[in-house]
C-alpha positions as CSV (number, residue, x, y, z in Angstrom):
1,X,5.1,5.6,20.9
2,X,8.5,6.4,19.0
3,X,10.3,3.2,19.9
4,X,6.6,1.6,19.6
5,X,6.6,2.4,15.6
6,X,10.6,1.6,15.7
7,X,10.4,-2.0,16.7
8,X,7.2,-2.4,14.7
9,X,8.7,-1.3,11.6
10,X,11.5,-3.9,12.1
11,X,9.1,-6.5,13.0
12,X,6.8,-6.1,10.0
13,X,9.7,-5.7,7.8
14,X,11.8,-8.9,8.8
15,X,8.2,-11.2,9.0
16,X,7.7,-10.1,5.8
17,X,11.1,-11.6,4.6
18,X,10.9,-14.7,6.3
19,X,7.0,-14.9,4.7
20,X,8.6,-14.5,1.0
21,X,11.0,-16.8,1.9
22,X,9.0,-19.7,1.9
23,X,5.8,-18.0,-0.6
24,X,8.2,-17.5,-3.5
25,X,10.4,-20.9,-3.1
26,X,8.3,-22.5,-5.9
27,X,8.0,-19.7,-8.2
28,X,11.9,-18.7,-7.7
29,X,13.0,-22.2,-8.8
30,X,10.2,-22.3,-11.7
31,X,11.8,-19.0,-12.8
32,X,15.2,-18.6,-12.0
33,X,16.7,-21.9,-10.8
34,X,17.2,-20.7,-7.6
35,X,15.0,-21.0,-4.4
36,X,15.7,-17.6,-2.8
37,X,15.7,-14.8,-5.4
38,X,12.2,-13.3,-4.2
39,X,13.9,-12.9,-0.7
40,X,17.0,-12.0,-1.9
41,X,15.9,-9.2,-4.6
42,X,13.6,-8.2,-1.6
43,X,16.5,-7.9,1.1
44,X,18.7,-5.8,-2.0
45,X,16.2,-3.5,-3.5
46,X,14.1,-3.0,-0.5
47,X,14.9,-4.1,3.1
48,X,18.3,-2.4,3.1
49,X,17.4,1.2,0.8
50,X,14.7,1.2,3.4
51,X,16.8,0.4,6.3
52,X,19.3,3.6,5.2
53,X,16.3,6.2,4.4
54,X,15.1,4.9,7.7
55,X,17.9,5.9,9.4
56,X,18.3,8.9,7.1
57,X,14.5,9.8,7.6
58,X,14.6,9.4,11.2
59,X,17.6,11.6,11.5
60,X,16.2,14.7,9.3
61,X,14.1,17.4,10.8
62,X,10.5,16.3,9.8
63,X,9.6,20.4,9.2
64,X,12.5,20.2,6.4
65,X,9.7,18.0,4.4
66,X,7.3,20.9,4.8
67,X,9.4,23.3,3.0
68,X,10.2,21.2,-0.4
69,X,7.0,19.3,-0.8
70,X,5.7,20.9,-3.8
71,X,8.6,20.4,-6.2
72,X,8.6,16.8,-4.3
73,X,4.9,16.3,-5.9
74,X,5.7,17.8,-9.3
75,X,8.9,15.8,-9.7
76,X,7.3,12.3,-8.4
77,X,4.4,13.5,-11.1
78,X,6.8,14.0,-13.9
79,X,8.2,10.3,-13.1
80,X,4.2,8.5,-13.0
81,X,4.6,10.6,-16.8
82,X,7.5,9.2,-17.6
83,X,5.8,5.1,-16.8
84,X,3.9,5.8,-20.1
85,X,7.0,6.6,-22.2
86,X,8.6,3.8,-24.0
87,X,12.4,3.5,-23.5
88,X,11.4,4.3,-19.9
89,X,8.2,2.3,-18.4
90,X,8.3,-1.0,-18.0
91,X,4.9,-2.9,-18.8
92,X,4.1,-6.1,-16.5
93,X,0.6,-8.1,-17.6
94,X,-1.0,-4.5,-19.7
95,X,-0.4,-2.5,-16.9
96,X,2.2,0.3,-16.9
97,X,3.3,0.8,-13.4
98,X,7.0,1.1,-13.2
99,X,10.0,2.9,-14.4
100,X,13.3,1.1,-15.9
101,X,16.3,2.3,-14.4
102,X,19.2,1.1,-16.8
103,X,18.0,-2.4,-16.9
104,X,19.2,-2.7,-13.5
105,X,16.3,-2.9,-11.2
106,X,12.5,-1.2,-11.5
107,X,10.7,1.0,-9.5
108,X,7.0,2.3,-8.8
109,X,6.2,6.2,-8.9
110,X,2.7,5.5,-7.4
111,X,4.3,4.0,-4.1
112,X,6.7,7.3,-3.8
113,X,3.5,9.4,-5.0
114,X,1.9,8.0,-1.8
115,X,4.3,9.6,0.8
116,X,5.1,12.6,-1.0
117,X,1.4,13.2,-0.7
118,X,1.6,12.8,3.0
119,X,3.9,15.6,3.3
120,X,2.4,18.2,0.7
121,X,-1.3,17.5,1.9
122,X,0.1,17.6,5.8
123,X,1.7,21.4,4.6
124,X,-1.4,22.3,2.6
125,X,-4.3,21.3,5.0
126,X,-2.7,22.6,8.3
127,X,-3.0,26.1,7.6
128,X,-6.1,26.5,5.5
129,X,-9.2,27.5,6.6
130,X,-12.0,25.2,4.4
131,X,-14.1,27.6,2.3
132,X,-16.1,26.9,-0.9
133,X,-12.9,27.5,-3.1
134,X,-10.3,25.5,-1.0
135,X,-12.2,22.2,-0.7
136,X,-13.1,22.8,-4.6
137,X,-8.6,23.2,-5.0
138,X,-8.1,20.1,-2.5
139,X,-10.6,18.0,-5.0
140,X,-8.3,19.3,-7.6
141,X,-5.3,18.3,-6.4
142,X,-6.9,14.7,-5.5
143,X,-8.3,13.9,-8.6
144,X,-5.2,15.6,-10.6
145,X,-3.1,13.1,-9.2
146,X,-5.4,10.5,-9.5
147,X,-5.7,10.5,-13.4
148,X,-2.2,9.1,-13.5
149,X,-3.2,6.2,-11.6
150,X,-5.9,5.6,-13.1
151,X,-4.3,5.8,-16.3
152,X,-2.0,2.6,-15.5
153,X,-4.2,1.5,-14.3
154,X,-4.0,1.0,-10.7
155,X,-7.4,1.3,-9.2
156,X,-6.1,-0.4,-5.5
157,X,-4.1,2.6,-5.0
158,X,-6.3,5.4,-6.1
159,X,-8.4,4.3,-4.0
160,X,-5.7,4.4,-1.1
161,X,-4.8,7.6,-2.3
162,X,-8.2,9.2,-2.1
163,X,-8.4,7.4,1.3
164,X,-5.5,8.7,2.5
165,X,-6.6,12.0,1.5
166,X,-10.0,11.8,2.8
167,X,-8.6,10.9,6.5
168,X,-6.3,13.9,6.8
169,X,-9.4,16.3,5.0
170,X,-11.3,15.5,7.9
171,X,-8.1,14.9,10.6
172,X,-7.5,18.9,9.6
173,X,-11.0,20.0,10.4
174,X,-12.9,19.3,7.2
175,X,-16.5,19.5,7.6
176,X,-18.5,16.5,7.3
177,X,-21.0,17.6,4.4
178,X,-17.6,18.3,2.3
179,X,-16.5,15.0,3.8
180,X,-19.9,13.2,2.7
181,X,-19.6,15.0,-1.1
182,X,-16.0,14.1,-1.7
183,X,-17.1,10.3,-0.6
184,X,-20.0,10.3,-3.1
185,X,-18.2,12.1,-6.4
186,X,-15.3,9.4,-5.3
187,X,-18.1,6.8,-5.4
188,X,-19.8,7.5,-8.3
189,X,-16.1,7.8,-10.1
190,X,-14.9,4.4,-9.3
191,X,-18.9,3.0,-10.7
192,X,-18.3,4.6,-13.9
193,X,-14.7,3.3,-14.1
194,X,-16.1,-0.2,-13.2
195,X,-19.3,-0.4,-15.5
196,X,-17.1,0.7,-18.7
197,X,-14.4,-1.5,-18.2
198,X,-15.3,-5.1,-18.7
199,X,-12.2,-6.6,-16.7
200,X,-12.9,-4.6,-13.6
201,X,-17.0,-5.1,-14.2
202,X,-16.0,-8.8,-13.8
203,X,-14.4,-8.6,-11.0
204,X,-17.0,-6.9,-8.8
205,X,-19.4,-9.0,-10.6
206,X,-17.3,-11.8,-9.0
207,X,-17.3,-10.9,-5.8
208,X,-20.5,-10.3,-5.4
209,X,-21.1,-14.0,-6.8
210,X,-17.5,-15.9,-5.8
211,X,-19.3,-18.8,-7.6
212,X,-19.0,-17.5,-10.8
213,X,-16.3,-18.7,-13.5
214,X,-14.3,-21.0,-10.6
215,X,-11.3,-21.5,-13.0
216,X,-11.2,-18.1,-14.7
217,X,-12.0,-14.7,-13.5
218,X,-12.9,-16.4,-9.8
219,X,-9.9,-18.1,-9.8
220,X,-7.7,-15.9,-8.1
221,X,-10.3,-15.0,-4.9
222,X,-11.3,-19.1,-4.9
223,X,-7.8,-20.3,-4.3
224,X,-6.5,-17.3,-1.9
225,X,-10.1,-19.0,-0.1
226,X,-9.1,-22.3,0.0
227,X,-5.1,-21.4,1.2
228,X,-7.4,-19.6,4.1
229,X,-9.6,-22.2,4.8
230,X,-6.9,-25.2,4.6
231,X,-4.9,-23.1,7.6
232,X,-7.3,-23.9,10.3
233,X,-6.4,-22.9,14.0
234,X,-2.5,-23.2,13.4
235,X,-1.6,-23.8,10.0
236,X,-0.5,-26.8,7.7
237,X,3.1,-25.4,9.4
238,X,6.2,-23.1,8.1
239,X,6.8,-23.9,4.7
240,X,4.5,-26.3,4.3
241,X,2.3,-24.2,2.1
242,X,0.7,-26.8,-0.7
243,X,-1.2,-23.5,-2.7
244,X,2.0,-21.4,-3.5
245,X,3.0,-24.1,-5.4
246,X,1.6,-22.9,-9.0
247,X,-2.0,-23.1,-7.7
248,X,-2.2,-19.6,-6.0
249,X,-1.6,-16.6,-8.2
250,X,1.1,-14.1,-6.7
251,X,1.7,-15.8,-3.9
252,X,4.5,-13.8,-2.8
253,X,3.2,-10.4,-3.7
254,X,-0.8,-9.7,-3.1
255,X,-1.4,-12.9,-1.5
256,X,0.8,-13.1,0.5
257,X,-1.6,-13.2,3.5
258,X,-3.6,-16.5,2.1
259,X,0.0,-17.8,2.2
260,X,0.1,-17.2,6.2
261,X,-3.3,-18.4,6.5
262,X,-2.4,-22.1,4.9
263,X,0.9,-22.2,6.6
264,X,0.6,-20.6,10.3
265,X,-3.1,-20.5,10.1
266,X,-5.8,-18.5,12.2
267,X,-3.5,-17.7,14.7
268,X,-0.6,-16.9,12.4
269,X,-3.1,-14.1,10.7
270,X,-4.3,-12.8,13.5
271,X,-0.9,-11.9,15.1
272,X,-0.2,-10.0,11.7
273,X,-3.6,-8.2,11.7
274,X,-2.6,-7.3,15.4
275,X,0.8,-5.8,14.7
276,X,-0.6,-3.7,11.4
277,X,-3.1,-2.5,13.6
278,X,-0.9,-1.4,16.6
279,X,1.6,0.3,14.0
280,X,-1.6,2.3,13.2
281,X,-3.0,2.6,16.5
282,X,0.7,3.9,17.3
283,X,0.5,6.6,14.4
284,X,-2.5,8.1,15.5
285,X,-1.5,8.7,18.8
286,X,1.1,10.3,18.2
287,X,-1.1,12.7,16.0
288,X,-2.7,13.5,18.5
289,X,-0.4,14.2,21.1
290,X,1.6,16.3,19.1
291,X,1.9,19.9,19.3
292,X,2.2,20.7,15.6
293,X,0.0,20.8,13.0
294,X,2.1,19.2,10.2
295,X,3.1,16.6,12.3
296,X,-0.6,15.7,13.4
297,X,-1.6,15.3,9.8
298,X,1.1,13.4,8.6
299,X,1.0,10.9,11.7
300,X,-2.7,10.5,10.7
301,X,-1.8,9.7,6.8
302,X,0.6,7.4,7.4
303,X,-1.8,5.5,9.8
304,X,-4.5,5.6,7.4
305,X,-2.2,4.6,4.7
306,X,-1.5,1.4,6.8
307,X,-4.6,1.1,7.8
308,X,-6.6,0.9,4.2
309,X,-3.9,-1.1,2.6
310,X,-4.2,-3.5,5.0
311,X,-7.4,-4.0,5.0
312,X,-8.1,-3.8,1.2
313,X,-5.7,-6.4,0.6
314,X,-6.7,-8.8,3.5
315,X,-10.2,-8.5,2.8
316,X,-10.4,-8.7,-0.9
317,X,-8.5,-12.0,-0.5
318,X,-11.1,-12.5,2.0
319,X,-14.0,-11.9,-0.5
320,X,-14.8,-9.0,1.8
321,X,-14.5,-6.6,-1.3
322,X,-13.7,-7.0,-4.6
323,X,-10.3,-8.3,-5.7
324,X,-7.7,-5.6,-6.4
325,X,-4.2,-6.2,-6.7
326,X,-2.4,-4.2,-3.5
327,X,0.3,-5.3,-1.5
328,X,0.0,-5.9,2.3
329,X,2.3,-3.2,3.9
330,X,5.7,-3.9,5.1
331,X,5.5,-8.0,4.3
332,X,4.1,-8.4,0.5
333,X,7.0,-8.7,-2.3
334,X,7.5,-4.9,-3.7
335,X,11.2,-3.0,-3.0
336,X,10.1,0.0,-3.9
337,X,6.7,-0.1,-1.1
338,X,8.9,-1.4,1.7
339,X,11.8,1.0,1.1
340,X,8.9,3.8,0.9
341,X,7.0,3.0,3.9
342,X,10.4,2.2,6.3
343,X,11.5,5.4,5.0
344,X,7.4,6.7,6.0
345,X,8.4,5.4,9.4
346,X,11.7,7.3,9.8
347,X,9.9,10.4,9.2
348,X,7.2,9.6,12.1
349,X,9.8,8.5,14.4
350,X,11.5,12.3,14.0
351,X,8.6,14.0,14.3
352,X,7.4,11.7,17.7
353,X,10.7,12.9,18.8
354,X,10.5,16.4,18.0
355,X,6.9,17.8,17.3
């Protein structure tokens, strides 16, 4: 399994280039005169960072993440703080997701929030016994982390968060009422968050009618539809993409996938829903064929971490839920989520090796 989630890795990593490669020609000469500076920022600022915290990652004894994951959690918390400061966030279309590092390049604190929660919630749920008060302190710790999210807002990734979270509750030994309750309160949070904001109302309000305002708020799901639908068996062919050319919003970040559809069609998604789901596939078994208990959980977050990503993005492009703007893992545009998640990997791979 260890060389199974190295190649993978690789794989994912370098499709996703060539994918960007042709998704962002149009947008890269509309906005910087230049046909390759989606792939090229993306090689920079996250291919090769991730490639060395790969190798770094995969190198490090896994149990050394145990030991510093709480001052990991409060300093990656102090950053998602620091989005909301001016001089320091940067804001991108009203939401306030990423830090400015000397107007040099950007980052996002939620991505790093993501596998720094792997390793403290690994730590924390492997030796706990779930009473009353420590499934009260692990909704805590959730929803304490969450506000920040929220508060960008980013509703996508709380809700991979609390996903992530959930898996590894239950991974641990969680009982299934607690299971069932944390589900429900999660539920009824994202309702309210819905129902009192009208941009997110009409968005759910879209999906469940895809009909509805074709050329404003449905615009977005209709044309990631059509790129889909125009792919057929094989695809229109590399490159030869006709909605990434100013007609399908983010085609190189969250929709990326409609862009495979159109171009290497049914068969061109199908090989990339195949190799996300063998990475997770991969992940779990090597939770549970592992001998620790830290190791286990964080196999099983990772996995699940893939796993929901995936298929949040891929089916809200879908119409399969409502549309919420995620990256697909490993292949979207995003430095800071590739260089994260290859670095994700590294850590798997060493604990494969030594757990």
């Amino acid at each position: 399994m260890t060389k199974t989630i190295v190649w993978l890795t690789f794989i994912l990593a370098a499709f996703g280039l060539i994918m960007i490669s042709s998704a962002g020609v149009y947008l890269s000469q509309k906005n910087f005169g230049t046909n390759y500076y989606y792939l090229e920022h993306q090689f920079l600022f996250g291919f090769l960072p991730g490639l060395a915290f790969f190798l770094a990652a995969s190198k490090t004894d896994y149990r050394k993440w145990k030991k510093i994951s709480l001052p990991l959690i409060i300093g990656t918390i102090c950053l998602l703080i620091l989005v909301f400061l001016p001089g320091f966030g940067l804001s991108i279309g009203g939401a306030k997701r990423w830090l400015n590092v000397f107007n040099f390049f950007s980052f996002q604190p939620a991505e790093i929030l993501k596998l720094v929660l792997l390793f403290y919630l690994a730590g924390w749920l492997g030796g706990r016994k779930f009473t009353t008060a420590s499934v009260a302190a692990f909704i805590i710790i959730i929803f304490f982390t969450g506000i920040f999210i929220a508060a960008q807002p980013n509703m996508g990734t709380l809700g991979i968060i609390i996903g992530i979270a959930l898996s590894m509750f239950f991974a641990s030994g969680g009982q299934f009422r607690h299971f069932v309750g944390i589900i429900l309160l999660s539920g009824t949070i994202f309702a309210l968050l819905i129902f009192f904001s009208p941009y997110r109302f009409e968005r759910f309000f879209t999906f469940l009618n895809p009909d509805f305002d074709v050329k404003g708020i449905g615009y977005h799901l209709n044309q990631s539809q059509l790129a889909i639908g125009k792919g057929g068996l094989v695809g229109l062919g590399f490159g030869k993409g006709e909605q990434k050319l100013g007609l399908l919003p983010e085609p190189v970040g969250d929709s990326i996938f409609a862009v495979i559809g159109e171009e290497l069609g049914f068969v061109g998604m199908i090989s990339t829903i195949l190799a996300l789901l063998f990475f997770v596939l991969a992940s779990f078994r090597i939770a549970k064929k592992t001998n620790d208990k830290f190791a286990s959980l964080y196999a099983v977050g990772l996995g699940s971490w893939v796993g929901i990503q995936s298929f949040i993005n891929i089916a809200s492009l879908s119409g399969l839920v409502p549309l919420t703007g995620i990256p697909l893992p490993f292949i979207s545009f995003g430095g800071t989520s590739l260089a994260v998640l290859m670095a994700a990997s590294g850590v798997l791979v060493n604990a494969s090796k030594k757990a």
